[in-house]
C-alpha angles and dihedrals in degrees: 000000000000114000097180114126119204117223124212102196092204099216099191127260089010095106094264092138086058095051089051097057096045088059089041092051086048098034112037127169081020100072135082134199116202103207097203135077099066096120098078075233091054105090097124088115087102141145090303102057089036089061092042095055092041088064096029088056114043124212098012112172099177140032125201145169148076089298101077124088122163094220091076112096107229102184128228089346094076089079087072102042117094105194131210141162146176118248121195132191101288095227095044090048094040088057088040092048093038084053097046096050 
């Protein structure tokens, strides 16, 4: 059995919401979306809550959300993480970000 977990590191106004929706809708049950980490301050989601969602939540097969950022080192588990995320042009996202916000 395969115990890898895809990440999605959910950099914002990139369509990342979109993306979410489209592996929920084909994983299911499996995924799990982390609802922190939006504030650019805001990287506490680290090894021990990892830990804590992977056996609170059984079978998970991909992570997602703001909270996850690649430069945290989250131990042994990393092994298992395989990471991806959705870039967008810098100019373009910075406008779209200054008039979300």
């Amino acid at each position: 059995m395969d115990t890898r977990v895809l990440v999605f590191a959910h950099m914002m106004k990139t369509a990342g919401t979109s993306l979410i929706k489209q592996i929920v809708g084909h994983f299911g049950r499996n995924v799990h979306v982390v609802n922190s980490g939006q504030e650019m301050a805001d990287d506490q989601y680290r090894q021990k809550q990892l830990v804590a969602d992977l056996k609170k939540f059984n079978q998970l097969s991909v992570l997602c959300g703001h909270a996850f950022r690649p430069y945290i080192d989250f131990g042994a588990i990393e092994d298992k993480m395989l990471w991806f995320t959705l870039l967008r042009d810098a100019e373009e996202r910075y406008v779209s970000h200054f008039l979300y916000d």
